[in-house]
Steps between C-alpha positions, in 0.01 A plus 500: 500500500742289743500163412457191809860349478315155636264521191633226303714313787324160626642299784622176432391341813157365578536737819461153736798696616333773586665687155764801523642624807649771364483592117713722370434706152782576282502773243732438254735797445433760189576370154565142646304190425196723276435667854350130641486472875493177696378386811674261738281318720730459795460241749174352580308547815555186600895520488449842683327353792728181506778719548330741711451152735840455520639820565276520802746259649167310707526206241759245596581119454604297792626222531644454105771290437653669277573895415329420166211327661442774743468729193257275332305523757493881590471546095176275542364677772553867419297391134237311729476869693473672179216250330294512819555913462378441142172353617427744735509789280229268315267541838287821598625649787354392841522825670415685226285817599131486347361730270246676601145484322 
């Protein structure tokens, strides 16, 4: 019987930030470490979108005074993007087709 390598793994977060973007499983190699595995929760979802937000290149800061201020701000923004993303996975779909009854 194949074992669930996430059996016994548990998330740190409180998964406000959305959890694990992308969670990797590690086997360990034969005859290492009793044969344990360990999972590596990645970034969280929230990171992922943040920096999704800012590779779009659509979030800027104007009028900054500084090159350090103008990051602040984008920084602020692109997490601002990603929290509002957050809350919308929280929301049914609008659009969504209807089941039939």
């Amino acid at each position: 019987m194949t074992q669930n390598p996430w059996q016994y793994w548990h998330y740190p977060g409180d998964y406000a930030d959305g959890g694990p973007a992308f969670p990797l499983h590690v086997p360990a190699p034969v005859g290492v470490g009793g044969g344990a595995s360990h999972a590596y929760p990645g970034m969280t979802l929230r990171d992922y979108f943040a920096g999704v937000a800012m590779a779009s290149g659509e979030i800027r800061s104007t009028g900054a005074a500084s090159p350090e201020e103008s990051a602040k701000l984008v920084a602020e923004a692109c997490y601002m993007v990603a929290d509002a993303m957050l809350a919308a996975r929280k929301r049914p779909a609008q659009n969504a087709p209807h089941e039939q009854t």
